[in-house]
C-alpha positions as CSV (number, residue, x, y, z in Angstrom):
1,X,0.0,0.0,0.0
2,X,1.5,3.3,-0.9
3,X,1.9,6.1,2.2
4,X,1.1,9.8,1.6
5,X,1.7,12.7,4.0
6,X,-0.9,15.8,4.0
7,X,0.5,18.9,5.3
8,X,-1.0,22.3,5.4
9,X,-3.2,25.2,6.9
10,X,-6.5,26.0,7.2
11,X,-5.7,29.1,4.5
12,X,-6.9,31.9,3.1
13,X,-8.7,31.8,0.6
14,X,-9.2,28.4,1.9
15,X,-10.8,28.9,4.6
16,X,-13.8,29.8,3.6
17,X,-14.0,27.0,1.2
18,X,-14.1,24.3,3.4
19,X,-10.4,24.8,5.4
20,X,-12.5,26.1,8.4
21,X,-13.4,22.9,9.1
22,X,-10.1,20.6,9.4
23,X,-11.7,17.5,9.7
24,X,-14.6,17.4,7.5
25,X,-11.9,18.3,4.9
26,X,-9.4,15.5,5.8
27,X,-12.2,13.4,6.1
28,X,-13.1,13.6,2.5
29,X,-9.2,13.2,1.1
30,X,-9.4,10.1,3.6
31,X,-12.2,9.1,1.5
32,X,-10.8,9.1,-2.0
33,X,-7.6,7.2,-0.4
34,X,-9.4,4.6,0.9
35,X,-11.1,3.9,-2.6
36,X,-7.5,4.1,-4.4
37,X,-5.7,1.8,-1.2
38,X,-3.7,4.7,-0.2
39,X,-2.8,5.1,3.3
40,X,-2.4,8.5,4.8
41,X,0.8,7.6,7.1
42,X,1.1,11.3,8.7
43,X,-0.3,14.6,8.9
44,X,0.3,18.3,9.8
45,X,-2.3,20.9,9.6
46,X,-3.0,23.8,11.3
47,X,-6.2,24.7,11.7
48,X,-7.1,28.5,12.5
49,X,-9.8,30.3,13.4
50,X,-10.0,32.9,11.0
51,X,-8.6,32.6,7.9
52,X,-4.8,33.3,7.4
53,X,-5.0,36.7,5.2
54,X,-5.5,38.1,8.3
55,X,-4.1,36.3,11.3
56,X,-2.2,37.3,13.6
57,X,0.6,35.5,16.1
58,X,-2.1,35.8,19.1
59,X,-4.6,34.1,16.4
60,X,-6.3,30.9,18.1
61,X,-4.9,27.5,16.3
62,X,-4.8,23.9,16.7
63,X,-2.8,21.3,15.2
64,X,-4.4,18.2,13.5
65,X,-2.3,15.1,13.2
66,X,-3.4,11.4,13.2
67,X,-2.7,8.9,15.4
68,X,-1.8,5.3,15.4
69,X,-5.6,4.1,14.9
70,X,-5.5,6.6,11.2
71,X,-7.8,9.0,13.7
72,X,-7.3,12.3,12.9
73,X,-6.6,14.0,16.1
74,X,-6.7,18.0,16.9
75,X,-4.3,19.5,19.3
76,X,-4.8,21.6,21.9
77,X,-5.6,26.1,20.9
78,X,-3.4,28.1,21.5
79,X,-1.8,30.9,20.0
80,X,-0.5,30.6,16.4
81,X,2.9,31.3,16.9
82,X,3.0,28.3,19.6
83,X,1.2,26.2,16.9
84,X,3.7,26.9,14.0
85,X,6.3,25.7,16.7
86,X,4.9,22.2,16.9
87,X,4.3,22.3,13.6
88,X,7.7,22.8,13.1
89,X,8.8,19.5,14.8
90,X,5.8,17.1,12.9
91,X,7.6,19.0,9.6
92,X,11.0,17.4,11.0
93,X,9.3,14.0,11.2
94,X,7.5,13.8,7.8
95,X,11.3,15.5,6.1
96,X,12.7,12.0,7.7
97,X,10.1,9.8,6.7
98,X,10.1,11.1,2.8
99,X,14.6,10.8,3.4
100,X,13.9,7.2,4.9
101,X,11.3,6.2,1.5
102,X,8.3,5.7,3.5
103,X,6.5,8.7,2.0
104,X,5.1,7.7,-1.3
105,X,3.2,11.3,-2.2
106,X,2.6,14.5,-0.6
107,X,-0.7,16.6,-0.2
108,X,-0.2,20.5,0.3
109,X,-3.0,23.2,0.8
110,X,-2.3,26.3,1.7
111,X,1.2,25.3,3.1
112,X,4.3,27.3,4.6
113,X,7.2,26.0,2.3
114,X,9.7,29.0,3.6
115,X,9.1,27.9,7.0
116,X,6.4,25.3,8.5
117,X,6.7,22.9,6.1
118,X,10.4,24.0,4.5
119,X,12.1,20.5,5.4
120,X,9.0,18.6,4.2
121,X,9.3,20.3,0.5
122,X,12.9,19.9,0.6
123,X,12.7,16.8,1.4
124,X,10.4,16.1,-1.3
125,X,11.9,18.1,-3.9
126,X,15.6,15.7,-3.0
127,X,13.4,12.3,-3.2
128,X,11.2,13.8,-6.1
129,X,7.9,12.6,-4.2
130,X,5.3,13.3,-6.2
131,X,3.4,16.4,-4.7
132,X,-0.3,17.4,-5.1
133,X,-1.7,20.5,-3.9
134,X,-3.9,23.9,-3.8
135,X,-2.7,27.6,-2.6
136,X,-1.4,29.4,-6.1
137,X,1.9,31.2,-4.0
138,X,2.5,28.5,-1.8
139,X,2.5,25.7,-4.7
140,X,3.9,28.3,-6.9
141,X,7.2,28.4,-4.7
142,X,7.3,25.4,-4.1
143,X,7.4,24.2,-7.8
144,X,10.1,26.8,-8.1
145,X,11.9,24.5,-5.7
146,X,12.6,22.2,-8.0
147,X,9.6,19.8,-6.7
148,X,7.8,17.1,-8.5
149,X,4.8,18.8,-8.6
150,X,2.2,16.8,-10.9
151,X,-0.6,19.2,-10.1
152,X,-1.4,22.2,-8.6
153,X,-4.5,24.8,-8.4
154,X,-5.6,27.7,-6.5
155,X,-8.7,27.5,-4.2
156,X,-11.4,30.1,-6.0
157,X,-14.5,27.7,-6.8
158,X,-13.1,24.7,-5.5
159,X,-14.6,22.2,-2.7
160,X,-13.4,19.6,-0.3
161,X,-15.1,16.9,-2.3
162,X,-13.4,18.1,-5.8
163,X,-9.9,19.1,-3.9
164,X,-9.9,15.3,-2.5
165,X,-11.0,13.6,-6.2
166,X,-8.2,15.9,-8.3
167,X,-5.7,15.1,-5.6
168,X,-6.2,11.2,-5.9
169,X,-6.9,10.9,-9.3
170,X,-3.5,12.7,-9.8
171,X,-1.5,10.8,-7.0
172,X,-2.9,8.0,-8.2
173,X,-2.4,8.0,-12.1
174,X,1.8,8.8,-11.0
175,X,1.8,5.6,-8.7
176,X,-0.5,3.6,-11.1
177,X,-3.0,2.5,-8.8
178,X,-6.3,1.7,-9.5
179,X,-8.9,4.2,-8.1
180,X,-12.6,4.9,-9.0
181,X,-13.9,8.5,-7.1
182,X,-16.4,8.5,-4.4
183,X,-18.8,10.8,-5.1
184,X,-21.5,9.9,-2.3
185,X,-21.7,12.5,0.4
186,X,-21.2,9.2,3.1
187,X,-20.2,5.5,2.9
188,X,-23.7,4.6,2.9
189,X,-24.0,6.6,-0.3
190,X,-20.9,5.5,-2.0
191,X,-21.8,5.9,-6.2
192,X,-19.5,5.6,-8.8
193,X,-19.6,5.8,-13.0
194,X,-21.8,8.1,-14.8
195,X,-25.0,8.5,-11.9
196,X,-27.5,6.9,-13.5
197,X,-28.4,4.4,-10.5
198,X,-28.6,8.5,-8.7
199,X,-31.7,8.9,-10.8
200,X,-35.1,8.9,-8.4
201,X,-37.7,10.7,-9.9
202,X,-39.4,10.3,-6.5
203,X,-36.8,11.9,-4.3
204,X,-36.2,15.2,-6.6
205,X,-40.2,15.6,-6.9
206,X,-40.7,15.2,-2.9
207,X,-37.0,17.6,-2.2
208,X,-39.3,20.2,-4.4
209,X,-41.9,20.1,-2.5
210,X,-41.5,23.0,-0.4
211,X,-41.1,25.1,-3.6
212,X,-45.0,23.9,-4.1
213,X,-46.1,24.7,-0.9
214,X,-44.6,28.2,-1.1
215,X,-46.4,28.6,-4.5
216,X,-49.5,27.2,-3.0
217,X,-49.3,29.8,0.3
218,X,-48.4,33.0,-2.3
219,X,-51.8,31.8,-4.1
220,X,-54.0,31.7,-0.5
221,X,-52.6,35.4,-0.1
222,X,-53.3,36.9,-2.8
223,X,-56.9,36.3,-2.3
224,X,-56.5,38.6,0.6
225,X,-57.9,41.8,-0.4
226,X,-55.2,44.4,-0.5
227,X,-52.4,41.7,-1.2
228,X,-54.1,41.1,-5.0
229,X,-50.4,42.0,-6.2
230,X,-48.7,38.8,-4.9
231,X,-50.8,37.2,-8.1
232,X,-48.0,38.8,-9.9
233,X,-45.6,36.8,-7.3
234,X,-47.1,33.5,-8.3
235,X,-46.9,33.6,-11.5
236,X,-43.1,34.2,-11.0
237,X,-43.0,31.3,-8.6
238,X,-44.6,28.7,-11.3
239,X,-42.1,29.9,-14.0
240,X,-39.0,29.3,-11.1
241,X,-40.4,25.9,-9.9
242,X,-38.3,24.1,-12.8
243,X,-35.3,25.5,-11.8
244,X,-35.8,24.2,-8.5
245,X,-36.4,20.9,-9.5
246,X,-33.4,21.1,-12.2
247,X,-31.1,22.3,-9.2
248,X,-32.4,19.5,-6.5
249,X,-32.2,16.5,-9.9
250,X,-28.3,17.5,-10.9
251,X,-27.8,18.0,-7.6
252,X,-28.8,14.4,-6.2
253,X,-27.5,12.7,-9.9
254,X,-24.0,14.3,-9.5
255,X,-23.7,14.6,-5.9
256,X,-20.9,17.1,-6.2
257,X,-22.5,19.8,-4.3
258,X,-21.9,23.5,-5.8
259,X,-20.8,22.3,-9.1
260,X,-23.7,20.4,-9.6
261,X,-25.7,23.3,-8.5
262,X,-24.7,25.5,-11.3
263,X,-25.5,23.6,-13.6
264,X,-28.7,22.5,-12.2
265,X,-29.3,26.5,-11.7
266,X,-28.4,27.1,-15.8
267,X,-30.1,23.8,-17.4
268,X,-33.2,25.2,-15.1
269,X,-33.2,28.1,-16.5
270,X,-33.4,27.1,-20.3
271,X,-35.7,24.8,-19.4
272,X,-38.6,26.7,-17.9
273,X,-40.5,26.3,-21.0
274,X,-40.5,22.9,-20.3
275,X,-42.6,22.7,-17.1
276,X,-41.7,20.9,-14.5
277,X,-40.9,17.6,-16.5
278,X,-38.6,19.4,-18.3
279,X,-37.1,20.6,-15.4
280,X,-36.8,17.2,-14.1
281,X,-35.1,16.0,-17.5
282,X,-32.9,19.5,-17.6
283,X,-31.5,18.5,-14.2
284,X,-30.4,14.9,-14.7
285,X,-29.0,15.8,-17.7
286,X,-27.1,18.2,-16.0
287,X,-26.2,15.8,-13.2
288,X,-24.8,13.3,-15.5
289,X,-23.0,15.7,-17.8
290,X,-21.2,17.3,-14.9
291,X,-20.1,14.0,-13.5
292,X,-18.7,12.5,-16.8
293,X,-16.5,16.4,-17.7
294,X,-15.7,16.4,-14.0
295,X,-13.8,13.0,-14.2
296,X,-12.6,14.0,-17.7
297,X,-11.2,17.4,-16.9
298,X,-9.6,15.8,-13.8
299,X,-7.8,13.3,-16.0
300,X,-6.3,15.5,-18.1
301,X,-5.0,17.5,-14.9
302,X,-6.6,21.1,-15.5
303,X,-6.5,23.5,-12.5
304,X,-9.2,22.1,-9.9
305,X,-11.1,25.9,-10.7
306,X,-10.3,25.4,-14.2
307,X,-12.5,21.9,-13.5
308,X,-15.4,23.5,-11.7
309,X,-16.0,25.8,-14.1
310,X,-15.9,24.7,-16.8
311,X,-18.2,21.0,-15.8
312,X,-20.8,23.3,-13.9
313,X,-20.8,25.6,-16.6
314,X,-20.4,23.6,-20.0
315,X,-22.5,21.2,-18.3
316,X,-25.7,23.3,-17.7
317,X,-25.8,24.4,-20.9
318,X,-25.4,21.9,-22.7
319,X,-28.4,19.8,-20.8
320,X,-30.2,23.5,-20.7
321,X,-29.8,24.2,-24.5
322,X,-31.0,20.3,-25.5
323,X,-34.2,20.5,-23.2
324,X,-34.4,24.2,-24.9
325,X,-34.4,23.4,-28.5
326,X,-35.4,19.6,-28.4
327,X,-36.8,18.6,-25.1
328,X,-39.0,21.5,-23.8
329,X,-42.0,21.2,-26.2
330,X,-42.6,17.5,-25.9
331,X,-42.2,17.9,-21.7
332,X,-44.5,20.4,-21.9
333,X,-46.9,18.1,-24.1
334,X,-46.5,15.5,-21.8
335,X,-47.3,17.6,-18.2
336,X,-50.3,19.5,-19.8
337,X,-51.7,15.7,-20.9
338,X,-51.5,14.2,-18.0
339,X,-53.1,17.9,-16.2
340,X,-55.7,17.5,-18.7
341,X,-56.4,13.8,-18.0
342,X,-57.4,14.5,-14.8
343,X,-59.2,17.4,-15.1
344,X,-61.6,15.7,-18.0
345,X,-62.2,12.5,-15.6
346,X,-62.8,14.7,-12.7
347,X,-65.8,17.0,-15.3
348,X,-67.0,13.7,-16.2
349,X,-68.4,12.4,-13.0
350,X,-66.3,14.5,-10.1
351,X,-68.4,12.3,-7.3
352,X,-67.2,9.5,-9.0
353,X,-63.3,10.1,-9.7
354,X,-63.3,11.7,-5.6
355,X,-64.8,8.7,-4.4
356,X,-62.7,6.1,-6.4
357,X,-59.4,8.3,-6.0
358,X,-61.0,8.4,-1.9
359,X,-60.7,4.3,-1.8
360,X,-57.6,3.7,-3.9
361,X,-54.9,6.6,-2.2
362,X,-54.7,4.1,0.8
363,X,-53.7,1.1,-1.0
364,X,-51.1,3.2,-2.9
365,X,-49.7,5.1,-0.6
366,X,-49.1,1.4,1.0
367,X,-48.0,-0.2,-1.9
368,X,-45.3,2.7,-2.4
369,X,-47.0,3.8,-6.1
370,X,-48.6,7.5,-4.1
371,X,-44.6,8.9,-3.9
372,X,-43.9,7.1,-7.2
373,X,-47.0,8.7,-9.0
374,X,-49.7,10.3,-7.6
375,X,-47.3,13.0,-5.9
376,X,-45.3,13.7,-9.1
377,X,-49.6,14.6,-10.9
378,X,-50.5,16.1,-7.8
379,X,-47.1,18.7,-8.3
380,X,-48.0,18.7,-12.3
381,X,-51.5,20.0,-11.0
382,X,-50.2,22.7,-8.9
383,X,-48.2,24.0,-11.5
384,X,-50.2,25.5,-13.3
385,X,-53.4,26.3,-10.4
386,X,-51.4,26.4,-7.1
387,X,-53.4,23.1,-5.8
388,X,-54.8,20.5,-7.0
389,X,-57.8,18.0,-7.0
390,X,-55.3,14.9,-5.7
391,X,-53.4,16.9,-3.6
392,X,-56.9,17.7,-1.6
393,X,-57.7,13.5,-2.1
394,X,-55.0,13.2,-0.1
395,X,-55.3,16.0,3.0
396,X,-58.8,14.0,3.0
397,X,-58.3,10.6,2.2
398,X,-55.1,10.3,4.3
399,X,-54.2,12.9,7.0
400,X,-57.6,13.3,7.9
401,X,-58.6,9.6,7.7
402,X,-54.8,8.9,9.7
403,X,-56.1,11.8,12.1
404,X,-59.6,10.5,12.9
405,X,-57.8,6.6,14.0
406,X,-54.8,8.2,16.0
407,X,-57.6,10.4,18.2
408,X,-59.5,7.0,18.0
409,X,-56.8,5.5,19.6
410,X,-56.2,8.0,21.8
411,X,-59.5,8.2,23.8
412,X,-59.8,4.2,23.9
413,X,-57.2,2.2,22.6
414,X,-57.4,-1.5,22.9
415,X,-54.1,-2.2,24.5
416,X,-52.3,-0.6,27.0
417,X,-49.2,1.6,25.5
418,X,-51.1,2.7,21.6
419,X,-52.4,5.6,23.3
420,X,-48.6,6.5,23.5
421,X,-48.1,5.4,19.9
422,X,-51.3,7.5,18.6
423,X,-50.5,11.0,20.6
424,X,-47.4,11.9,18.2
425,X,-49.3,10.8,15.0
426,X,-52.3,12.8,15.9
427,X,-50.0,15.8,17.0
428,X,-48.0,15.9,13.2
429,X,-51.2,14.9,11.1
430,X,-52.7,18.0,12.6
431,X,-49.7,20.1,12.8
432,X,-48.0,19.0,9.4
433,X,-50.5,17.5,7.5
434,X,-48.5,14.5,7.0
435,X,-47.0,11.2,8.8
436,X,-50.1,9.1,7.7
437,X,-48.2,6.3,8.6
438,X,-48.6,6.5,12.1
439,X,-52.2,4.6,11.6
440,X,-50.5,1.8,9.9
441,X,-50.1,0.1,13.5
442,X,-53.6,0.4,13.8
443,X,-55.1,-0.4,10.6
444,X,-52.8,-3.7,10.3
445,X,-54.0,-5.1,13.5
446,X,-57.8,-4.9,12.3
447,X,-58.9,-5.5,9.3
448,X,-62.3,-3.6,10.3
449,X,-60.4,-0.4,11.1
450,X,-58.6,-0.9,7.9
451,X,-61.8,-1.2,5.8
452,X,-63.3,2.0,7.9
453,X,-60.2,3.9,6.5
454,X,-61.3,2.6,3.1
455,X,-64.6,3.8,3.8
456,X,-63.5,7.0,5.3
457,X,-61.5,7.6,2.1
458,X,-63.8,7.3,-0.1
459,X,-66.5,9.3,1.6
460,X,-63.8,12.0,1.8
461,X,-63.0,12.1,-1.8
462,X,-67.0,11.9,-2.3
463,X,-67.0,15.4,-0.6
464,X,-64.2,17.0,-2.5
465,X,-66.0,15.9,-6.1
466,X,-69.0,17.3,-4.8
467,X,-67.6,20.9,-4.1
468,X,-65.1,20.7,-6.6
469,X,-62.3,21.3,-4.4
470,X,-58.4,21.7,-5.3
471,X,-56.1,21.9,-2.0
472,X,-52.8,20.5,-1.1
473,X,-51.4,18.0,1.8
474,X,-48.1,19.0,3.5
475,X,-49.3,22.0,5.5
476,X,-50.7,22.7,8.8
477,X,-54.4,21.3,8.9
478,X,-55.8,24.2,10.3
479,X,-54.0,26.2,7.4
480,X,-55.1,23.9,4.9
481,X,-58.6,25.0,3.6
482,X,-57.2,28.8,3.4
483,X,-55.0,27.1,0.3
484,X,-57.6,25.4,-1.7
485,X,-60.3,27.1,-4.1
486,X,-63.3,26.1,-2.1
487,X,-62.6,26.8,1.8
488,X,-65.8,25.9,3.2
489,X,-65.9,22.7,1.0
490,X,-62.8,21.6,2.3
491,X,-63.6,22.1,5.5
492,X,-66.7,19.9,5.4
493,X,-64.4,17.2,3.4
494,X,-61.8,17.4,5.8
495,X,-64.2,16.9,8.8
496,X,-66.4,14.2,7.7
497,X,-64.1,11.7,7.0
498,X,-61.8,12.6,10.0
499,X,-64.9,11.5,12.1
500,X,-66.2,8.8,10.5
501,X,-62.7,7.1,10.5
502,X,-63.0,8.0,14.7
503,X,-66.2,6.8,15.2
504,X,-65.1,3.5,13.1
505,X,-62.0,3.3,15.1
506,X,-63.8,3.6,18.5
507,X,-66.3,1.3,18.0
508,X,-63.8,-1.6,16.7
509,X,-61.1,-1.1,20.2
510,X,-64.7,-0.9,22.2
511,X,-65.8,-4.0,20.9
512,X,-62.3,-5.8,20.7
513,X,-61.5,-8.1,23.3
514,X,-58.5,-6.7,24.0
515,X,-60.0,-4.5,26.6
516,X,-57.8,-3.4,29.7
């Protein structure tokens, strides 16, 4: 296994890209080592807290090492001037590794060549260790050493994720090692190649969500008389809600945080024509276009700002200009078909759609096809009215109906210890208008309280046909009626189906054997 050193400072220009926080930032080079089978051997950072452009000797500083166990270890604060000191004599201890050939590479951002790390870099520069590194003077003097250095940046536009994946691709290409970057933000997210096994329709549409809801609450407001103006906020709010979803799709795709975001931010843009689905297509695009020029730009060793910019940037307009000129008229085709689909079943027979969409949200949002589907229409609806027919199915069929077997539960639960279980559901179906699985417990355990919430759905959904009412889930309850375009028909559909799943609920525990 090969042996690096990292040696360093918390910077300047550095600092306030990730070198304020010394461990999250070695943490993420110890990441990319561990995919290419490097071990970091030793390390010497200091750590400041402010950044170095304008510290002073009396500046608080702590040293960062790593012990026997690879744990990287911070030193005690003190002033800077005692910190360089012991810097000073870890600098002394790498300088004899790198003379003794135990030092295979050398990391340096934002170091001190002249006189924290001056043994270090001549050490290097005599054993020509390859060196890898960010800080345009410090690298700059150091390659006027005479140094092996095989790349070298400065800071501007950089992160700790794309610092760590140009330093190991570079270290490792000059030691011929085999290494695929890590791109997941944690080892339980670890994804490598292009990002297509990143794409989840359902977790960019539910991360936009609160985008809808602020659409939704803008819409409720301008009804106020005297606020008529936000109508003109709205209308801005539907054109920015693909953007949003571009940013949130290259963002999860790419997982390379502020790069990714960029691009997200430009595809969005050129893809507002598109709707939301062309947002959603604008934004994976992106996602996968800034991963594959990321790894490309890295391999041919361009400046790590050099690589930001240019994948955030080429990236987002290439995915941006394709959904502009080819994508964004069939998106938009598709989004205003599937709008209109529902609209023309629900002017057909509204009773009957409310009551069959009433039944069926239960079983779906059970059999995981309500975050697959239904949520992704009920967002196509409220972009172009602000709510939608589904989105009040489900404040009715669900959080109510979830509501209504909680306070069941509440006032006589069967067993000793549900009443416990139901008080938290109750409290967020009614605060949040959501966590509808809390009646799961409930509903499992009887198949009559089960069929009531059938029942209770479909009676619900009965209601909202009948007044024609377009709300939205995901808000407080009380809140909720204020947002739709029939308040005192949501209110009535949100009450009657709340109580009829209690009164279910409360007769099943009062007949159940299971009394206490």
């Amino acid at each position: 296994m090969k042996k690096i050193a990292i040696i360093g400072s918390s910077g300047g220009n550095l600092f306030n890209l990730g070198g304020k926080n010394p461990e999250k930032l070695l943490e993420e080079i110890r990441k990319q080592t561990d995919s290419a089978s490097i071990k970091i051997e030793i390390v010497q950072f200091i750590g400041a807290e402010i950044s170095m452009d304008s510290a002073k000797d009396t500046t608080k500083a702590s040293l960062w090492t790593i012990d026997n166990n690879s744990v990287f270890v911070e030193g005690k604060k003190e002033k800077l001037k005692d910190i360089n000191q012991q810097a000073q004599q870890v600098d002394l201890e790498i300088a004899d590794k790198i003379n003794n050939g135990e030092i295979d590479g050398l990391i340096v951002m934002s170091g001190d060549p002249a006189h924290t790390n001056k043994n270090t870099i001549e050490a290097a520069s005599r054993k020509s260790v390859p060196i890898v590194g960010t800080g345009g003077t410090s690298m700059a003097t150091i390659a006027s050493k005479g140094a092996n250095v095989i790349s070298t940046s400065g800071t501007t536009g950089t992160t700790n994720r794309t610092r760590a994946v140009s330093f190991i691709t570079s270290l490792s290409k000059e030691l011929k090692l085999n290494y695929r970057p890590i791109l997941g933000s944690s080892n339980n997210q670890v994804t490598n190649g292009i990002g297509l096994r990143n794409i989840n329709i359902r977790g960019i549409m539910m991360s936009a969500l609160p985008g809808f809801i602020a659409m939704a609450l803008i819409l409720a407001l301008s009804k106020i008389p005297g606020l008529e103006g936000l109508g003109d906020v709205f209308d801005l709010l539907i054109g920015a809600l693909p953007v949003v979803i571009a940013v949130i799709a290259a963002k999860q795709v790419s997982e390379l945080d502020e790069v990714s975001i960029v691009a997200g931010v430009i595809a969005g843009v050129l893809s507002v024509d598109g709707g939301i689905i062309g947002g959603i297509i604008a934004g994976i695009l992106a996602g996968l276009f800034v991963r594959f020029l990321f790894k490309i730009f890295v391999e041919w060793r361009f400046p790590m700002t050099t690589v930001n910019i240019a994948s955030g940037g080429f990236a987002g307009l290439g995915a941006g200009l394709l959904v502009f000129y080819l994508i964004a008229p069939v998106a938009l085709f598709i989004g205003d078909g599937i709008k209109e689909l529902i609209e023309t079943a629900v002017e057909f027979n509204p009773i009957l759609a409310g009551a069959i969409a009433g039944v069926l949200i239960w079983p779906a949002i059970i059999g995981g096809v309500y975050h697959a589907a239904i949520l992704p229409i009920v967002l196509l609806e409220m972009e172009r009215t602000g709510n939608s027919f589904l989105g009040a199915i489900d404040m009715v069929g669900l959080v109510m109906v979830a509501a209504g077997i909680n306070l069941a539960n509440i006032i006589r639960p069967r067993d000793k210890g549900e009443a416990a279980v139901a008080v938290p559901g109750f409290a967020i179906n009614m605060g949040f208008g959501t966590f509808v699985e809390s009646a799961y417990p409930f509903m499992f355990s009887s198949k009559w309280i089960f069929a009531g919430a059938l029942l209770s759905g479909g009676v619900g959904g009965v209601l909202v046909g009948l007044f024609e009412v377009k709300g939205t889930a995901y808000v407080p309850t009380f809140t909720a009626p204020l947002l739709a375009n029939n308040t005192i028909g949501f209110v009535i559909a949100m009450i009657v189906p709340c109580l009829l799943a209690f009164i279910i609920t409360l007769v099943v525990n009062s007949l159940s054997k299971k009394k206490y």
